[in-house]
Chimera marker file (.cmm) of the C-alpha trace (Angstrom):
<marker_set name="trace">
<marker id="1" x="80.652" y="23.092" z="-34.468" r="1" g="1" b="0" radius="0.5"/>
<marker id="2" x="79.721" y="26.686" z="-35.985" r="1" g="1" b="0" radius="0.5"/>
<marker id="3" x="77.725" y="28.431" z="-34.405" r="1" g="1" b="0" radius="0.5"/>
<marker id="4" x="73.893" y="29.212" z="-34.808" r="1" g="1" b="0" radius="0.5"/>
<marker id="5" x="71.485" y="31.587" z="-33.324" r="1" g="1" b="0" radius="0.5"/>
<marker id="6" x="69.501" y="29.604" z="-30.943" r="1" g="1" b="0" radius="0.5"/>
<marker id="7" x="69.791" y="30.552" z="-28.123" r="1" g="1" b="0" radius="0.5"/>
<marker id="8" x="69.242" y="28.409" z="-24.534" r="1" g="1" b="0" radius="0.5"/>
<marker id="9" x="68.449" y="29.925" z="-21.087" r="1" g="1" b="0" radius="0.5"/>
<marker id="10" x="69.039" y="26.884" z="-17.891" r="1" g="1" b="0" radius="0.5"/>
<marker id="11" x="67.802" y="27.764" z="-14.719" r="1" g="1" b="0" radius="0.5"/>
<marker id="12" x="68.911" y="25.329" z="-11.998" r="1" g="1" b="0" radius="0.5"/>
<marker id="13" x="70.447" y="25.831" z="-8.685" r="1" g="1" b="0" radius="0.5"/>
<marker id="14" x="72.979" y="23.440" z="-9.277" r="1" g="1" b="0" radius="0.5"/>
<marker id="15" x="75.950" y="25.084" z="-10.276" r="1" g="1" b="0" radius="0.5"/>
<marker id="16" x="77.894" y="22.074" z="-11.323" r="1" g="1" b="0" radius="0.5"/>
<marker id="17" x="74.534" y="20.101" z="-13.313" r="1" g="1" b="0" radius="0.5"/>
<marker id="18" x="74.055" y="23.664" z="-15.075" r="1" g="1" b="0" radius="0.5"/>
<marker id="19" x="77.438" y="23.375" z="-16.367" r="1" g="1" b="0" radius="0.5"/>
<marker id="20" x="77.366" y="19.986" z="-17.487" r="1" g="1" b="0" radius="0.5"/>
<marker id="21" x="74.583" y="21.132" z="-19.756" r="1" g="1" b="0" radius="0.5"/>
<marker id="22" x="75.588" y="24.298" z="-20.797" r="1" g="1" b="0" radius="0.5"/>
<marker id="23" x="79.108" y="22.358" z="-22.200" r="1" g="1" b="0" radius="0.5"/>
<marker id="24" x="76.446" y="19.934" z="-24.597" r="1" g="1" b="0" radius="0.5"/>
<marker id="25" x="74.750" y="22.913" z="-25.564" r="1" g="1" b="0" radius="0.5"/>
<marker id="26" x="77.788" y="24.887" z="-26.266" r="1" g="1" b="0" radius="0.5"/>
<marker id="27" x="79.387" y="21.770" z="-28.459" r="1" g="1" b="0" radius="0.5"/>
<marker id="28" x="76.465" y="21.832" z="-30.520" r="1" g="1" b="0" radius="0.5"/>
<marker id="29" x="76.381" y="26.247" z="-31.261" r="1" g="1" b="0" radius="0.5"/>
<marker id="30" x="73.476" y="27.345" z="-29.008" r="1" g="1" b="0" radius="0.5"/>
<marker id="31" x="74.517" y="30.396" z="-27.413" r="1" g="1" b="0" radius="0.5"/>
<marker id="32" x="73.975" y="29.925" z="-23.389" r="1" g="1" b="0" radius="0.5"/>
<marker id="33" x="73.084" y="31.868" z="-20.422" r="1" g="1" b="0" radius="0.5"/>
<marker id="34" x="72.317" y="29.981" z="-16.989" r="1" g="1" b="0" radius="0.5"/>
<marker id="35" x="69.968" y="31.585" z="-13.992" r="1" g="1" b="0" radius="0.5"/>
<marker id="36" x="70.808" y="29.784" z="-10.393" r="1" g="1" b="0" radius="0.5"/>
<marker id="37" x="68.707" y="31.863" z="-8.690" r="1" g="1" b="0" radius="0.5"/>
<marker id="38" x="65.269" y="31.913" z="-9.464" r="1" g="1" b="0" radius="0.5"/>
<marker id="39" x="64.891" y="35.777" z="-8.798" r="1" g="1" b="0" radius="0.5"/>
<marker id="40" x="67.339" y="36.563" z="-11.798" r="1" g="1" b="0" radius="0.5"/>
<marker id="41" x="64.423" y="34.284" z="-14.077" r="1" g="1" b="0" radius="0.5"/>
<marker id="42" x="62.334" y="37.364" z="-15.200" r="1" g="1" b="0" radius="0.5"/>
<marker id="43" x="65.025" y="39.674" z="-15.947" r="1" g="1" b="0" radius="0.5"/>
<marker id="44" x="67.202" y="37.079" z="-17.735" r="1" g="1" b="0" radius="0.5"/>
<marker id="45" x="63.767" y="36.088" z="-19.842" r="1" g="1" b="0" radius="0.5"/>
<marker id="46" x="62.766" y="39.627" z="-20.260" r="1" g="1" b="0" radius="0.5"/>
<marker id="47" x="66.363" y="41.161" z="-21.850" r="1" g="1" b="0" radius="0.5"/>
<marker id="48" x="67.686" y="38.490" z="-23.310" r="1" g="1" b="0" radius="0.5"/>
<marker id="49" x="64.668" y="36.397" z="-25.108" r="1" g="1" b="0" radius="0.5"/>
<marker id="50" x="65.951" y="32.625" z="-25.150" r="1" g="1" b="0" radius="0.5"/>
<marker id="51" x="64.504" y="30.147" z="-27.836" r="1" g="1" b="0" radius="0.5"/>
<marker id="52" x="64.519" y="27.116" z="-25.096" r="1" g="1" b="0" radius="0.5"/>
<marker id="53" x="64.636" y="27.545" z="-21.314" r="1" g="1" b="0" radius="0.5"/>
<marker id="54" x="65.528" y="24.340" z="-19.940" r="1" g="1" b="0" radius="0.5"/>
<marker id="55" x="64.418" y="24.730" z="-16.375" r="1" g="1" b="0" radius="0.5"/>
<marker id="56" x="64.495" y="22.645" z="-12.857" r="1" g="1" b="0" radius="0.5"/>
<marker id="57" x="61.083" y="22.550" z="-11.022" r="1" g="1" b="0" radius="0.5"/>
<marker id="58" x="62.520" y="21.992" z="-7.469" r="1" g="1" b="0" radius="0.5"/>
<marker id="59" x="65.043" y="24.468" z="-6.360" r="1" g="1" b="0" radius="0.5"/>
<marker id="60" x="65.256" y="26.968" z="-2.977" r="1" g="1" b="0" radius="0.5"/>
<marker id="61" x="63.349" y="29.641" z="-2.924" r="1" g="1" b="0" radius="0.5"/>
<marker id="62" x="60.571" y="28.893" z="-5.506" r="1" g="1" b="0" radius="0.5"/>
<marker id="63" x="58.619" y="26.726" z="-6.996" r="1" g="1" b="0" radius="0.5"/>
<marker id="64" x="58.727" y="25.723" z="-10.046" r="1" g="1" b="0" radius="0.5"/>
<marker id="65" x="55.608" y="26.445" z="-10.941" r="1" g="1" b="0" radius="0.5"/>
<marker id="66" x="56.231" y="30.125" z="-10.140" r="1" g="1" b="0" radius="0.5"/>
<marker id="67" x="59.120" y="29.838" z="-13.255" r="1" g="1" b="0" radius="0.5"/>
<marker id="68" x="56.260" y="28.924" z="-15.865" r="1" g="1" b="0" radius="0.5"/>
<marker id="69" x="53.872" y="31.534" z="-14.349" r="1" g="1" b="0" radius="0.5"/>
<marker id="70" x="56.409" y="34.252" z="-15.085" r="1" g="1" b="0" radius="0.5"/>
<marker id="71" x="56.854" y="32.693" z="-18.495" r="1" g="1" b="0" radius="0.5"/>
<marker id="72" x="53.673" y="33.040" z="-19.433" r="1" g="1" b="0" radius="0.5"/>
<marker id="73" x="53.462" y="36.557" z="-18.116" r="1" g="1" b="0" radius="0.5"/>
<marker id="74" x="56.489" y="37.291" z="-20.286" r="1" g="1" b="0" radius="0.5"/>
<marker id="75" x="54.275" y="35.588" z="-23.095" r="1" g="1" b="0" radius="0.5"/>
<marker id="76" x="57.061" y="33.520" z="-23.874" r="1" g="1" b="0" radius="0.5"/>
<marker id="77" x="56.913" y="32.013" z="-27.206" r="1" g="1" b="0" radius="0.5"/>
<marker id="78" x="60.205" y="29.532" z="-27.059" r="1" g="1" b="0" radius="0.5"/>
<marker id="79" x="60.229" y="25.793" z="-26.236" r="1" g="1" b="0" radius="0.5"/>
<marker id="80" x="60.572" y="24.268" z="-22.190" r="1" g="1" b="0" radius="0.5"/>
<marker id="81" x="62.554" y="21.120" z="-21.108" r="1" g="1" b="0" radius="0.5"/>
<marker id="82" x="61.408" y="20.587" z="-17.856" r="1" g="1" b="0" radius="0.5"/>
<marker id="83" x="63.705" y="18.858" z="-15.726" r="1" g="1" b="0" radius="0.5"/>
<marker id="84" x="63.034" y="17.337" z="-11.885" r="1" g="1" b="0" radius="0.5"/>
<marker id="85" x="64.457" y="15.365" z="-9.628" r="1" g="1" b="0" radius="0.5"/>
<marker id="86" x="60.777" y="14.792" z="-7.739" r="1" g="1" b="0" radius="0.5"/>
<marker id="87" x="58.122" y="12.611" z="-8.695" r="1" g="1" b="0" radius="0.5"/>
<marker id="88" x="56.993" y="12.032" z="-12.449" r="1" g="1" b="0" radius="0.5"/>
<marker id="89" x="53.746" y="13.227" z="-11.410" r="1" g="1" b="0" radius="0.5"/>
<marker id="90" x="54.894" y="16.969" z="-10.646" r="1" g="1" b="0" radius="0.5"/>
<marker id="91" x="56.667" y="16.983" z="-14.268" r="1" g="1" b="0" radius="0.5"/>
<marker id="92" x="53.549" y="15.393" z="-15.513" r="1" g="1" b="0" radius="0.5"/>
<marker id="93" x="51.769" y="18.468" z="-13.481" r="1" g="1" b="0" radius="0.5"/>
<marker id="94" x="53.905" y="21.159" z="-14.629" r="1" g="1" b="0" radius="0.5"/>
<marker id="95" x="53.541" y="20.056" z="-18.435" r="1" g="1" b="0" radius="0.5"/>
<marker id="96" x="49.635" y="20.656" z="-18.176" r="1" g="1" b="0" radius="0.5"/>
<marker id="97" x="49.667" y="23.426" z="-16.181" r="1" g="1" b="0" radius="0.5"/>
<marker id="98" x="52.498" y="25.351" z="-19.168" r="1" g="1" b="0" radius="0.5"/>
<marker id="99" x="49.990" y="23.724" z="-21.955" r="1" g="1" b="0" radius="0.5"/>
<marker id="100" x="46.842" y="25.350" z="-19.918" r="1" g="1" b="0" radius="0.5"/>
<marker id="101" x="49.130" y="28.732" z="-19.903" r="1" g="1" b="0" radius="0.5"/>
<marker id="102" x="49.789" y="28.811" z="-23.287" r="1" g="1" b="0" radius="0.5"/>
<marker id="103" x="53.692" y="27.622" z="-23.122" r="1" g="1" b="0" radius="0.5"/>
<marker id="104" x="55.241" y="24.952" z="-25.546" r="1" g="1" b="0" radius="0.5"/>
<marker id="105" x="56.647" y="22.162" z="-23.632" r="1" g="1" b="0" radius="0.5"/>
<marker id="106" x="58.804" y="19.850" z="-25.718" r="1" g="1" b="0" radius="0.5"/>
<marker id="107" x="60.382" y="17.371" z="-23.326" r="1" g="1" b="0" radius="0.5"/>
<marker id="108" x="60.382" y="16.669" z="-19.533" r="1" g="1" b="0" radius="0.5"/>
<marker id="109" x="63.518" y="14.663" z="-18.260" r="1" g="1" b="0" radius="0.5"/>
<marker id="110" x="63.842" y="13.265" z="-14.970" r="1" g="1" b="0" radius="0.5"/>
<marker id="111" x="66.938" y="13.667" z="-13.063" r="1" g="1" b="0" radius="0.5"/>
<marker id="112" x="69.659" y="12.792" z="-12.984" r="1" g="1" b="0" radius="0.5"/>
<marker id="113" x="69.763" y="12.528" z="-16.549" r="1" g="1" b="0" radius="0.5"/>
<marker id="114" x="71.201" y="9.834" z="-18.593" r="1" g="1" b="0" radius="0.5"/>
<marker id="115" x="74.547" y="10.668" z="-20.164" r="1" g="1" b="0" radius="0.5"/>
<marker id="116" x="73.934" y="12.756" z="-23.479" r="1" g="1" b="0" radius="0.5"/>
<marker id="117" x="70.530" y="12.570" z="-23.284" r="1" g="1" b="0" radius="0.5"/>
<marker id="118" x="70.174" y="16.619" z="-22.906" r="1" g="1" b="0" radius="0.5"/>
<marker id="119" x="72.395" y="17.135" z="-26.213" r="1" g="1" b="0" radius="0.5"/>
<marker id="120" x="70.402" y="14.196" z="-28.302" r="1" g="1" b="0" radius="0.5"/>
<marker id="121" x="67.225" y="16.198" z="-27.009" r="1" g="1" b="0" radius="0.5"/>
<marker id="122" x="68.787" y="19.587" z="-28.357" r="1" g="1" b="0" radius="0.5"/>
<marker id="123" x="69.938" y="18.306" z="-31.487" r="1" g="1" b="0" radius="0.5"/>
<marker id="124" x="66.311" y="16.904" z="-32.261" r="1" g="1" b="0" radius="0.5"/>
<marker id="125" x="65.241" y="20.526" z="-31.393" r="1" g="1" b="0" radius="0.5"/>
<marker id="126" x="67.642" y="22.806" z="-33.476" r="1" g="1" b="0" radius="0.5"/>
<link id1="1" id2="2" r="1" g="1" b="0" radius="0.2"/>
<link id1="2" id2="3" r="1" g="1" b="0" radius="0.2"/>
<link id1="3" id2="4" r="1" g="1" b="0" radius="0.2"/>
<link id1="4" id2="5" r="1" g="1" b="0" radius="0.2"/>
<link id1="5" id2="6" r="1" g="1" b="0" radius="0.2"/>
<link id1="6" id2="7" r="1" g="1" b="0" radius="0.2"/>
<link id1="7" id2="8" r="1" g="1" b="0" radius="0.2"/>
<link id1="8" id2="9" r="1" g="1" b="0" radius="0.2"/>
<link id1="9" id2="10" r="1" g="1" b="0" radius="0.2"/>
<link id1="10" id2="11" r="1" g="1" b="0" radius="0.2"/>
<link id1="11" id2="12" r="1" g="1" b="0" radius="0.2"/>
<link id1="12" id2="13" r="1" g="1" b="0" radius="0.2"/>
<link id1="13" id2="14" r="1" g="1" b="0" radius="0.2"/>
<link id1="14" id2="15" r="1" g="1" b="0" radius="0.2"/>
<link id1="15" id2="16" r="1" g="1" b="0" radius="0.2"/>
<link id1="16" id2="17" r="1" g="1" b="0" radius="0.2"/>
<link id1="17" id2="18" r="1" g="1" b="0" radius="0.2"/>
<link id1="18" id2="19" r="1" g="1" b="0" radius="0.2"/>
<link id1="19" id2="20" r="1" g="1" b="0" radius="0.2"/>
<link id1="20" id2="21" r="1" g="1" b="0" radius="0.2"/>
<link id1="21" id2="22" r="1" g="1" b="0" radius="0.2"/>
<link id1="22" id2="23" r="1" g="1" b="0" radius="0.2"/>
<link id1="23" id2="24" r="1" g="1" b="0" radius="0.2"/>
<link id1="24" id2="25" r="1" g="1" b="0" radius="0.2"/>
<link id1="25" id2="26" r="1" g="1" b="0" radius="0.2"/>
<link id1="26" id2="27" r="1" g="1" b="0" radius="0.2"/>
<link id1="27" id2="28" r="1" g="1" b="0" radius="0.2"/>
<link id1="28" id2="29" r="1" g="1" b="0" radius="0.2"/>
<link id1="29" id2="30" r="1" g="1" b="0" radius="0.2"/>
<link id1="30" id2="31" r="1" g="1" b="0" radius="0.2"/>
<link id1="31" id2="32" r="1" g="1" b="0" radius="0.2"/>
<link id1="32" id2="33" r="1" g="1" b="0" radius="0.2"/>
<link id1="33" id2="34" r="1" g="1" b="0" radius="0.2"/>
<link id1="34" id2="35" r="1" g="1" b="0" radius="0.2"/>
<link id1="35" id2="36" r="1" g="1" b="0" radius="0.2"/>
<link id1="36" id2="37" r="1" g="1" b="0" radius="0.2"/>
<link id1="37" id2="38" r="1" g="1" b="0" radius="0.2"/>
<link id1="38" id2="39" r="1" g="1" b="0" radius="0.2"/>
<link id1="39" id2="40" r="1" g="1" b="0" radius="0.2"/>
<link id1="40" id2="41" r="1" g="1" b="0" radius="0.2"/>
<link id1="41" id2="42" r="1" g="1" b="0" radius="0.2"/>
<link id1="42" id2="43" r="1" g="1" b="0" radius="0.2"/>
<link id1="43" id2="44" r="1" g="1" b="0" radius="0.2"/>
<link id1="44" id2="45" r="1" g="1" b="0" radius="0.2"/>
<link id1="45" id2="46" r="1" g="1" b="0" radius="0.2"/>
<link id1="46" id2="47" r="1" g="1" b="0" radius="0.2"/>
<link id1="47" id2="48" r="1" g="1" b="0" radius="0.2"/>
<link id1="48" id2="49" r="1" g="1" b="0" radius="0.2"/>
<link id1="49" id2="50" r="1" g="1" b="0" radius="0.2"/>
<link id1="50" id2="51" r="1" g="1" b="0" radius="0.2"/>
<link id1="51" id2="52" r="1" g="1" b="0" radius="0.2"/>
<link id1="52" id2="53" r="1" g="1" b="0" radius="0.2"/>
<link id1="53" id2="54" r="1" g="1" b="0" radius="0.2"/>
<link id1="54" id2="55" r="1" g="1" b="0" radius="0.2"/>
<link id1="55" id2="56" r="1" g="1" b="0" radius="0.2"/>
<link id1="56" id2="57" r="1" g="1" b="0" radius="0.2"/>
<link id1="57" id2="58" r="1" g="1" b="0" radius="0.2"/>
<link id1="58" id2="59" r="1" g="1" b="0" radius="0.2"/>
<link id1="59" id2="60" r="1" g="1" b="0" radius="0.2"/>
<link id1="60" id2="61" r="1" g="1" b="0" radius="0.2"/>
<link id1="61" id2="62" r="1" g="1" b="0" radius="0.2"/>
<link id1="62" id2="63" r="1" g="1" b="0" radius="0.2"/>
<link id1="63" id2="64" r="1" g="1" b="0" radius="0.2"/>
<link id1="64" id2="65" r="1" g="1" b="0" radius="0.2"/>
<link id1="65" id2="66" r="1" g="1" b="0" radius="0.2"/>
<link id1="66" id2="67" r="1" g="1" b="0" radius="0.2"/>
<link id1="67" id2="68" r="1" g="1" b="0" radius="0.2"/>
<link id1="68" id2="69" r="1" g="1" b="0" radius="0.2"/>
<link id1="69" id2="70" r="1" g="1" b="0" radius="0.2"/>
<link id1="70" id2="71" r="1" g="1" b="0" radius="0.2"/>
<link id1="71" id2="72" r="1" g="1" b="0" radius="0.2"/>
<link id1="72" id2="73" r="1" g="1" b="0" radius="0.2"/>
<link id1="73" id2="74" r="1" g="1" b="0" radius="0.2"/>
<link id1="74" id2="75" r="1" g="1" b="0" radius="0.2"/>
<link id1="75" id2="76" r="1" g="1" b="0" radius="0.2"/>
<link id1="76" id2="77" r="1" g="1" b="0" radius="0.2"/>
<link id1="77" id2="78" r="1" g="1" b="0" radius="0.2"/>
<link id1="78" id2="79" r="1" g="1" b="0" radius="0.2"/>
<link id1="79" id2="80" r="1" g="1" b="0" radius="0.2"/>
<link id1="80" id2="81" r="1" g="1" b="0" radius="0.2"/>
<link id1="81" id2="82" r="1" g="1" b="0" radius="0.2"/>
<link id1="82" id2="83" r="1" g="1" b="0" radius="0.2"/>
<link id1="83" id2="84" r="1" g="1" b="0" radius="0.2"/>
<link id1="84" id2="85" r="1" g="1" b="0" radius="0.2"/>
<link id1="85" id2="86" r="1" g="1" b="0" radius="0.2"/>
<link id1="86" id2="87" r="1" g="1" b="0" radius="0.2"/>
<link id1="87" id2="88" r="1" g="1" b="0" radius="0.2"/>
<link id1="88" id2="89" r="1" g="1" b="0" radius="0.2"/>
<link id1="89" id2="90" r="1" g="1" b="0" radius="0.2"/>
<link id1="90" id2="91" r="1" g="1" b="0" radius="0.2"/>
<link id1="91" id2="92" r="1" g="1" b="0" radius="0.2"/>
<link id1="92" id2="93" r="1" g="1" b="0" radius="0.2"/>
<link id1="93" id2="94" r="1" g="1" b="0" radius="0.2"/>
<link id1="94" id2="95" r="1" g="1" b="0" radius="0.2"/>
<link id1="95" id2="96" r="1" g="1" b="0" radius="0.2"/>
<link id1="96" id2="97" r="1" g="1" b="0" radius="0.2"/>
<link id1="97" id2="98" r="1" g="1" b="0" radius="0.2"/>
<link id1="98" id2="99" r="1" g="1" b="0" radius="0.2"/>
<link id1="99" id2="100" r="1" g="1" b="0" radius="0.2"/>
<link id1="100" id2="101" r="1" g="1" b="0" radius="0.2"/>
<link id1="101" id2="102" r="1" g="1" b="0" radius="0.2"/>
<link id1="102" id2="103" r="1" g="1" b="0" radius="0.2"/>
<link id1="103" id2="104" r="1" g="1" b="0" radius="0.2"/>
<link id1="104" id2="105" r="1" g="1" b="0" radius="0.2"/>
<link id1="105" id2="106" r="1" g="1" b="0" radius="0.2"/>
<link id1="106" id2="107" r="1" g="1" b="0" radius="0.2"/>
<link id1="107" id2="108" r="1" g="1" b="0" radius="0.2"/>
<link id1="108" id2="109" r="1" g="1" b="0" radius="0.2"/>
<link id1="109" id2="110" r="1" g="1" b="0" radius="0.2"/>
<link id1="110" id2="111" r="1" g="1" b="0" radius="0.2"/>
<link id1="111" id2="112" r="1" g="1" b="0" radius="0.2"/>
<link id1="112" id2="113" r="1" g="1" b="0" radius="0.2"/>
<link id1="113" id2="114" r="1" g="1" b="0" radius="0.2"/>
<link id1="114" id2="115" r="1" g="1" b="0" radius="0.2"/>
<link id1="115" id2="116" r="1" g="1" b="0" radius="0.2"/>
<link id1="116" id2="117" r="1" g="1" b="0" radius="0.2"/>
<link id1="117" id2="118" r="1" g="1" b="0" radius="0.2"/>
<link id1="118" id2="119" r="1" g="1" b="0" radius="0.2"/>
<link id1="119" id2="120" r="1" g="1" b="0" radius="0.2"/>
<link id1="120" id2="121" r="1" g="1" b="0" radius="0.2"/>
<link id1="121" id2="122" r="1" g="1" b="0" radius="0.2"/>
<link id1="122" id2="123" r="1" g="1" b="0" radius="0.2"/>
<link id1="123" id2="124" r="1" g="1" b="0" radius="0.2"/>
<link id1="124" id2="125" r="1" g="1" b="0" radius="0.2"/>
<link id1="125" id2="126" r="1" g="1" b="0" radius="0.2"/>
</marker_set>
C-alpha cells in the first residue's frame, strides 16, 4: 500500500504486542514509531508529533494516566486508542479524564485484541 503521512506513535511495554500492531499499521502506510518505556513518551511526543498515539494504560513504571497527563501538557492535538488489559472501568476512566484534559479519544480496545481489529480501527481513522 503507498504510503501516506499519518503518522502513529504505540507505547506499550510489550515488545512482541507492539509489533503485531506496528506490522497492521505499516500494511496500511502510517509511518510508525513505538515507546516501551514510558520515560521515552515525552520526548518521542515532543520531536516527533504523531497524528494517533495508540497507548497501553497498565505498564511498569507508570500509570497510564501519567501518559495522557503529559499529552495534554504537550497540548497534543492527534487522536488516542486506548488500549488495557484491566477492567473496562479504568478505560472507561481514562476516556473522561483525556475528554476533561482536552485530548481526542477515538477508540478504547480491550486486550487482547481481536484479530485485525487494530487495522479495521486505523483504516476507519485515515
Amino acid at each position: 500500500m503507498a504510503q501516506n503521512s499519518t503518522r502513529l506513535l504505540i507505547v506499550d511495554d510489550d515488545r512482541r504486542f507492539a509489533q503485531e500492531l506496528r506490522v497492521d499499521a505499516e500494511r496500511l502506510g502510517l509511518a510508525v514509531e513505538m515507546v516501551h518505556e514510558p520515560v521515552a513518551f515525552g520526548p518521542v511526543l515532543a520531536s516527533w508529533k504523531p497524528d494517533i498515539i495508540a497507548m497501553d494504560l497498565v505498564m511498569p513504571d507508570t500509570d497510564g494516566l501519567e501518559l495522557l497527563h503529559t499529552c495534554a501538557r504537550h497540548s497534543y492535538g492527534g487522536q488516542l486508542i486506548l488500549m488495557s488489559g484491566g477492567f473496562a472501568l479504568y478505560l472507561n476512566m481514562a476516556e473522561e479524564i483525556a475528554t476533561q484534559r482536552g485530548l481526542r479519544v477515538a477508540a478504547k480496545l480491550p486486550k487482547p485484541l481481536r484479530p485485525k481489529q487494530f487495522a479495521y480501527l486505523l483504516m476507519s481513522m485515515i
